[in-house]
C-alpha positions in Angstrom: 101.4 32.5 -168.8 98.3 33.5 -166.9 96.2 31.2 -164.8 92.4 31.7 -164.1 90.3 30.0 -161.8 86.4 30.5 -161.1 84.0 31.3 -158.2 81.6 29.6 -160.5 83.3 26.3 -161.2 86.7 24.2 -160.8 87.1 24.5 -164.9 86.2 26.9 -167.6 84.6 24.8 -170.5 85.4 25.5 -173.8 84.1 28.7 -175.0 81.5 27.3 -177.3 80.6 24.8 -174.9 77.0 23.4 -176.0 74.9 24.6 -172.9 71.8 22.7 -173.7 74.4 19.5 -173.4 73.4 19.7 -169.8 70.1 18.4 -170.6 68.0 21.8 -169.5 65.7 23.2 -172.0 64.5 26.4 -171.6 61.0 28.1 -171.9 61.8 31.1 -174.0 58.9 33.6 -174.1 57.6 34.4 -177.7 57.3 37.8 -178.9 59.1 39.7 -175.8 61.6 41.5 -175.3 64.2 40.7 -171.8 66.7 43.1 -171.1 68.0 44.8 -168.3 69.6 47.6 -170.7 73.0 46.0 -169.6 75.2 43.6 -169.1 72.7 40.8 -167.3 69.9 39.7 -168.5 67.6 37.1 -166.9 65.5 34.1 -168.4 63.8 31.8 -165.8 66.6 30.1 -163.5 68.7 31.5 -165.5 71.2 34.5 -165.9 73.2 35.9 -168.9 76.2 37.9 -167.8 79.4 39.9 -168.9 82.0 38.2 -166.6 84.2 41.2 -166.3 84.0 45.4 -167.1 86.5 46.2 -169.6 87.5 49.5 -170.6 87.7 49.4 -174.5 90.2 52.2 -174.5 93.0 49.4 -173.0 92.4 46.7 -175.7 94.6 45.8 -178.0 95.2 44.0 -181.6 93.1 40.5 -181.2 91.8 41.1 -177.2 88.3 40.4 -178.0 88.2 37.2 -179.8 87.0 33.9 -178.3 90.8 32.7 -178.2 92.0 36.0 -175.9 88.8 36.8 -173.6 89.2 34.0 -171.3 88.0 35.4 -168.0 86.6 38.6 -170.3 84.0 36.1 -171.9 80.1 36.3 -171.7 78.5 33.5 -169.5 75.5 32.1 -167.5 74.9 30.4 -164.0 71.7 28.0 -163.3 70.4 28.9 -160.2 67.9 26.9 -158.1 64.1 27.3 -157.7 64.0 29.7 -155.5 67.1 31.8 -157.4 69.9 31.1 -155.5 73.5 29.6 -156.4 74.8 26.3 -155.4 77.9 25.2 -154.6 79.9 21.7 -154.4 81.6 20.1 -151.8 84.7 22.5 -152.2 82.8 25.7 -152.0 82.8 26.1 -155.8 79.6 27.5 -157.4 77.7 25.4 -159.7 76.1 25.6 -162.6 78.1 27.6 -164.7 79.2 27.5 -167.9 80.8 30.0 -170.5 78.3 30.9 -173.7 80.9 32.7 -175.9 84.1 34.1 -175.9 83.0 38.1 -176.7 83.0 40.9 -174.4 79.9 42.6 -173.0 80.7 44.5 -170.1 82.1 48.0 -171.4 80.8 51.5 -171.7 78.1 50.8 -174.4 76.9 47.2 -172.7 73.6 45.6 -174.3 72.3 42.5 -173.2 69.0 41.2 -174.1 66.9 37.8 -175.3 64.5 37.4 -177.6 63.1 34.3 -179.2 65.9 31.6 -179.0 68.7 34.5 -179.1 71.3 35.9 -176.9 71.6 39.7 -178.7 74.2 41.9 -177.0 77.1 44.5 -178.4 80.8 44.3 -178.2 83.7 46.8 -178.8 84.7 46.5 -183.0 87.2 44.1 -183.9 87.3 45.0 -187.4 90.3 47.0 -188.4 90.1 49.8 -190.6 91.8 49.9 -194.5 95.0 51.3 -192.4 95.2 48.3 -189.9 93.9 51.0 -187.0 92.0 49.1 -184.4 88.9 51.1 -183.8 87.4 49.8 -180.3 85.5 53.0 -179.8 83.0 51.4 -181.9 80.5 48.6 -181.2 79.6 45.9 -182.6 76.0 43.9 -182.0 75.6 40.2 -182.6 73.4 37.6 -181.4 74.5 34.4 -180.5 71.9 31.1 -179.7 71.2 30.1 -176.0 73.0 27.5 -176.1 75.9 29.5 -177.4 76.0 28.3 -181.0 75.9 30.2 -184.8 77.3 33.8 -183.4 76.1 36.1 -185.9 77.2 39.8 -186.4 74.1 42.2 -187.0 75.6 45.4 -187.6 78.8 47.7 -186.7 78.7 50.9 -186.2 81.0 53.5 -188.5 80.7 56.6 -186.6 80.0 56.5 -183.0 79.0 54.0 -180.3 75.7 53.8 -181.2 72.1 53.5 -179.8 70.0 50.4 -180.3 66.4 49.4 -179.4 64.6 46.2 -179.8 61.2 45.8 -181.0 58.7 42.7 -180.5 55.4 42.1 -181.2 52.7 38.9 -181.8 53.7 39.1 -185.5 57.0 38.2 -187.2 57.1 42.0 -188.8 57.0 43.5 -185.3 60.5 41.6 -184.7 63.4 44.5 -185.2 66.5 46.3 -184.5 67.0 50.0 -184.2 70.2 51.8 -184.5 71.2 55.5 -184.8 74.7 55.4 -185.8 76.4 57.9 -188.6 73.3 60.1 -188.8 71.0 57.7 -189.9 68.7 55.4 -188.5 68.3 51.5 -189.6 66.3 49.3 -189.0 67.0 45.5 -189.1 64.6 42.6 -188.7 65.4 40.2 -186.4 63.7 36.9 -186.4 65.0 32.9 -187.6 66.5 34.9 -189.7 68.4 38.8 -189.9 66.6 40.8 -193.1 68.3 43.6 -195.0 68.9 47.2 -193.6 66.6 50.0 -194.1 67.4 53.5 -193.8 64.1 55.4 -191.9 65.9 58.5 -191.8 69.3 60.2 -192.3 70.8 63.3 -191.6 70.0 62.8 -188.2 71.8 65.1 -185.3 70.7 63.0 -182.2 68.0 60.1 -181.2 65.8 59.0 -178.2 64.1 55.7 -178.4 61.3 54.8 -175.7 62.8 53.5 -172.6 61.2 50.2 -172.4 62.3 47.6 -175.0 59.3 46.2 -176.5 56.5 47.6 -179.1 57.2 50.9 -180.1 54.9 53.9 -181.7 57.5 56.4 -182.0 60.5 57.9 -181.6 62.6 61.4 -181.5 65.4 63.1 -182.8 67.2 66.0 -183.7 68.5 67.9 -186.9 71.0 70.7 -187.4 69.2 73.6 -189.1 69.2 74.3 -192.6 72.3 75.8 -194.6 70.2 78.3 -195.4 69.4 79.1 -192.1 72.5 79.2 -190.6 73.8 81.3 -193.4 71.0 83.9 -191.9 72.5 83.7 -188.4 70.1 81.6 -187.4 71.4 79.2 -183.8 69.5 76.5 -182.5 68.4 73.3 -184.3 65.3 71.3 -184.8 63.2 68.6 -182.7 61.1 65.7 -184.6 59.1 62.5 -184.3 59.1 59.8 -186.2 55.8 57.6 -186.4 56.5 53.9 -187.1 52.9 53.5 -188.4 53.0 55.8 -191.1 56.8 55.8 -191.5 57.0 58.9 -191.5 59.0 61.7 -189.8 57.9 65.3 -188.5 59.5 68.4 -188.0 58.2 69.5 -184.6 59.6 72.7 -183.8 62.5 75.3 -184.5 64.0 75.8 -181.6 66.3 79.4 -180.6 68.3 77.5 -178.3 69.4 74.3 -179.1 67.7 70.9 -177.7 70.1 68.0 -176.3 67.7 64.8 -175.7 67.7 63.0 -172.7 65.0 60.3 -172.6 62.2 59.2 -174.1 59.6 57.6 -171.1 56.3 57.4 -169.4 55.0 58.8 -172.6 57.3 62.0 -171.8 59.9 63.2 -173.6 62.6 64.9 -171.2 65.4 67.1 -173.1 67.8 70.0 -171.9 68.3 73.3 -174.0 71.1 75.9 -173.1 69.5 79.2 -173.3 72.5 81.1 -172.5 72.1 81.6 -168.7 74.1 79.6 -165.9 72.7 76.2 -166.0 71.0 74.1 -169.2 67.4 73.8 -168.1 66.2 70.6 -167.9 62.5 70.2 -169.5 59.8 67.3 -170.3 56.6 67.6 -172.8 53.9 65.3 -173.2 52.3 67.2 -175.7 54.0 66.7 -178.9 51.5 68.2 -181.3 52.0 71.7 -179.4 55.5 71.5 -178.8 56.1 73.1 -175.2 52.8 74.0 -174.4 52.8 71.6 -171.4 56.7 72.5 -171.0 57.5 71.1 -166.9 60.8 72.6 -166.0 62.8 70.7 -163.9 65.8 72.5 -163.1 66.1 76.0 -161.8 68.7 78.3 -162.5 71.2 79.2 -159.7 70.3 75.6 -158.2 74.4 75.4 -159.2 77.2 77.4 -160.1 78.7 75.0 -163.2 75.8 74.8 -166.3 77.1 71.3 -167.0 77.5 70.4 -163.5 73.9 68.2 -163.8 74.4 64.5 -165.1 72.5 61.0 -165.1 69.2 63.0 -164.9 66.6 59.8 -165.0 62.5 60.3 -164.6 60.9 58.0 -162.2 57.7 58.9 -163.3 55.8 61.6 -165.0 56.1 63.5 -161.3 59.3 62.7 -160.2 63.2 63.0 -161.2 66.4 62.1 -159.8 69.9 64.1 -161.2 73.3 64.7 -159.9 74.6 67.8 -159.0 77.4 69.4 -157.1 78.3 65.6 -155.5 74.8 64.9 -154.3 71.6 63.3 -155.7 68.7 65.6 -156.1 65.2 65.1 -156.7 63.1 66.9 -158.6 59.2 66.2 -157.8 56.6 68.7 -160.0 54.2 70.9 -158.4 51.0 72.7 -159.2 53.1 74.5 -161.3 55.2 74.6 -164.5 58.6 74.6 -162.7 59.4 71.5 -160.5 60.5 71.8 -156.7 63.6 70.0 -155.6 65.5 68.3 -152.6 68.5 66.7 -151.6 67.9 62.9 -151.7 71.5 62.0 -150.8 74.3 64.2 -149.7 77.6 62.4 -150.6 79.1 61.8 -153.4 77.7 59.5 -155.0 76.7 57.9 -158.9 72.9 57.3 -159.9 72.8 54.0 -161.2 69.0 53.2 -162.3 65.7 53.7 -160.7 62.7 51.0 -160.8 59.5 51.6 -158.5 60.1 54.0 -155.4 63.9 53.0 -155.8 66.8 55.0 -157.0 69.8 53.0 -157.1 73.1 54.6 -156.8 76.9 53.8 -156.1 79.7 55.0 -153.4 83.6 54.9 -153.4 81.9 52.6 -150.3 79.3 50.2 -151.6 75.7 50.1 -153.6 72.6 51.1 -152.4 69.2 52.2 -153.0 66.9 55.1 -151.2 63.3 55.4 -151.4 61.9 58.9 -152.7 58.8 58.4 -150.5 60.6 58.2 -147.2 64.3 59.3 -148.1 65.2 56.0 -146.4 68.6 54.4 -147.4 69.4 50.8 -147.9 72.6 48.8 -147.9 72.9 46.9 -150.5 76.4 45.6 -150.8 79.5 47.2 -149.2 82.6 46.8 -151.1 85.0 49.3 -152.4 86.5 49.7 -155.8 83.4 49.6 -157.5 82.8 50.0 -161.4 79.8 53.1 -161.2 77.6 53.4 -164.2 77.3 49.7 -164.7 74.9 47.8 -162.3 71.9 46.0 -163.3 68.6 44.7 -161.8 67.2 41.3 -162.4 63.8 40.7 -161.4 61.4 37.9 -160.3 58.6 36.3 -162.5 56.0 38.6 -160.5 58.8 42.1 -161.9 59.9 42.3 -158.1 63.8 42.9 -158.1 65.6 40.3 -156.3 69.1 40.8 -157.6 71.5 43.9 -158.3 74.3 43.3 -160.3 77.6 45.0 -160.2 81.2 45.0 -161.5 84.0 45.8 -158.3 87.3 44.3 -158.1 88.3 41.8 -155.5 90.1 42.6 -152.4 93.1 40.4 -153.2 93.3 42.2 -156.6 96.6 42.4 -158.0 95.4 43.6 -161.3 93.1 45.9 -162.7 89.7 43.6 -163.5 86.3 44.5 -162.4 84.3 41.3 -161.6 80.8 40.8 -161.7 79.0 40.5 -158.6 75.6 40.5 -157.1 73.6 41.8 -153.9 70.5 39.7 -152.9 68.3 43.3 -152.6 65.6 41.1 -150.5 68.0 41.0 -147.9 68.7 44.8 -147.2 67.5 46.3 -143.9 68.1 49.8 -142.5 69.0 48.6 -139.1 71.0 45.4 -139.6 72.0 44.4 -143.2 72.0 40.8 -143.7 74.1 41.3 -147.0 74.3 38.3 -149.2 76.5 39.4 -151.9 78.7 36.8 -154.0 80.7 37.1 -156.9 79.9 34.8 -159.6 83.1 35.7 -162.0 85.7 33.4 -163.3 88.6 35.3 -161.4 92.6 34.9 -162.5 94.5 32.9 -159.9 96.6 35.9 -159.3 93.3 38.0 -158.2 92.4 34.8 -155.7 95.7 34.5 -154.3 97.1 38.2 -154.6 100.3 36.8 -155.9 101.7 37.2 -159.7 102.2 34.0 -161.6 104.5 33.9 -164.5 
């Protein structure tokens, strides 16, 4: 039988361990939304995390139930004022304590708090009528600080799913988005969970705004008429929906079909394939004349593969970031309608997120982040065997990053598990890296010790 031990602490408490047992209350922000659109959110001295990355496609029969996720589980470390760890008097950290026996960190990882809730998606457990496990779907519960009364919201039926949370002064402004099996539902979310309502169906593809919070709007995509196709027609069609009037809005008919990327800085950013060697990459602003203010920001013969672009993430409404033949490129617009663009970095490498001047990205060697004003790199932890596509920032009470997070294995790993870590980004310097990095992940004793015990 398997043995884990912890960075964090000597024992594991039990998985519903009453956290506010400890005698710390905390002061949870009314009507706002904290996410880090992962799997770590923060909350005053204190951070939410996925203890591990798990890849859904290896679990099995019961693997994500509080009795079988063990080391897999979702927990949170108590820092000190001024947000570091402490440790006891055999090097252990402090402070930590398990909130619930679910997974978090996978491939479609949501973390985020509102009111006195811990909300955050899981792979499916539920089996269908012919006892299939379907893990490729996800499930989204919320679970209380303290790590009581886990509730399941909703489960998707056809896909992973897209979710957005909404807050506001008033109780009515409290709600879940999801786009799951062409539809959208919304769910309130408040002391209590209200009843689903469809806003719209038949639905090809959605983009909510990029910031959790209030929301005005939001797009999507429809396939085009039978009738249509049955003329030969190609393409499909772009809308917005208005929350105010609930109402939605045919756009445009486009020729050449529209794949949305993201919905921010007031600008919607999409791709469309228009039959030459690359998809074009494109924002608008001006939704009431659909492409009139097109900005392109890809140029054809930039590369030889038209799906060779991925992770394309805005900055701002002047700058991009993308991947392309194993390099980071940037995109920056110009006086005209198509933008220019540079190499940022040349290796290959994996965007991660931006925030400010920053684009974060990963290695096969380490995380870091470069500046687009300067093109200057920064170290931010160096550690192989990294999970890429799964890091998060957490920032200070003034919205200053202080902390990336990041899943890598350990180097005495004899198995498979990526553990979470993080890089203190204060302490990054071009010319002599003062790295404080530390994992903060209850680890199996075989992974400490690099031996196998039976």
């Amino acid at each position: 039988m398997k043995k884990f031990f912890t960075y964090l602490a000597c024992l594991l408490l039990c998985v519903s361990f009453l956290l506010t047992g400890c005698g710390t209350k905390l002061n949870v922000p009314s009507g706002e939304v904290l996410s880090n659109g992962g799997s770590v959110v923060g909350i005053g001295d204190y951070v939410y995390f996925a203890n591990t990355y798990v890849d859904y496609s290896t679990l099995s029969g019961n693997d994500n139930t509080e009795k079988t996720t063990k080391h897999n589980a979702i927990f949170r470390l108590q820092t000190d004022e001024n947000g570091f760890t402490t440790k006891d008097e055999d090097n252990q950290i402090e402070n930590v304590n398990e909130v619930y026996g679910k997974i978090a960190g996978f491939d479609n990882e949501n973390m985020y708090i509102l009111g006195e809730y811990l909300y955050f998606t899981s792979p499916n457990t539920q089996k269908q009528e012919n006892g299939d496990d379907r893990f490729d779907l996800t499930t989204l519960y919320r679970v209380r600080l303290d790590g009581t009364s886990l509730q399941e919201i909703f489960t998707t039926t056809q896909s992973r799913g897209k979710f957005f949370f909404s807050s506001g002064e008033n109780a009515e402004d409290n709600f879940v988005l999801i786009f799951d099996d062409s539809k959208v539902t919304k769910i309130g979310i408040g002391k209590r969970v209200s009843g689903k309502e469809v806003l719209l169906s038949d639905v090809s593809d959605v983009v909510f705004p990029s910031i959790q919070g209030s929301i005005d709007c939001f797009y999507y995509t429809t396939d085009l008429s039978q009738e249509d196709q049955d003329a030969g027609e190609e393409g499909n069609n772009i809308g917005r929906y208005d929350m105010a009037t609930k109402q939605g809005t045919i756009l445009s008919q486009e020729k050449y079909p529209i794949t949305l990327i993201c919905y921010k800085n007031n600008m919607l950013y999409f791709k469309q394939d228009d039959g030459t060697s690359i998809s074009k990459y494109y924002s608008i602003s001006n939704y009431n004349s659909f492409g009139s203010d097109k900005i392109q920001w890809t140029l054809t013969g930039q590369v030889d593969d038209k799906d060779s672009i991925s992770n394309f993430t805005p900055i701002n409404e002047n700058v991009v970031v993308y991947e392309a033949e194993s390099k980071i490129f940037l995109g920056t617009k110009g006086a005209g309608t198509i933008a220019n663009y540079y190499e940022l970095v040349s290796e290959d490498a994996t965007i991660e997120l931006v925030d400010g001047d920053y684009v974060y990205y990963t290695t096969a060697n380490g995380v870091y982040r470069i500046s687009y004003r300067d093109k200057k790199a920064q170290t931010l932890a160096e550690t192989k065997n990294i999970q890429q596509g799964a890091c998060d920032l957490v920032c200070d009470e003034y919205g200053n990053p202080e902390y990336i997070y990041f899943y890598a294995k350990l180097e005495t790993n004899t198995t498979e598990t990526y553990y979470c870590h993080r890089a203190n980004i204060h302490t990054a310097t071009l010319t002599n890296p003062q790295l404080r990095v530390e994992c903060i992940a209850s680890v199996l004793e075989e992974d400490l010790t690099g031996t196998t015990e039976e």
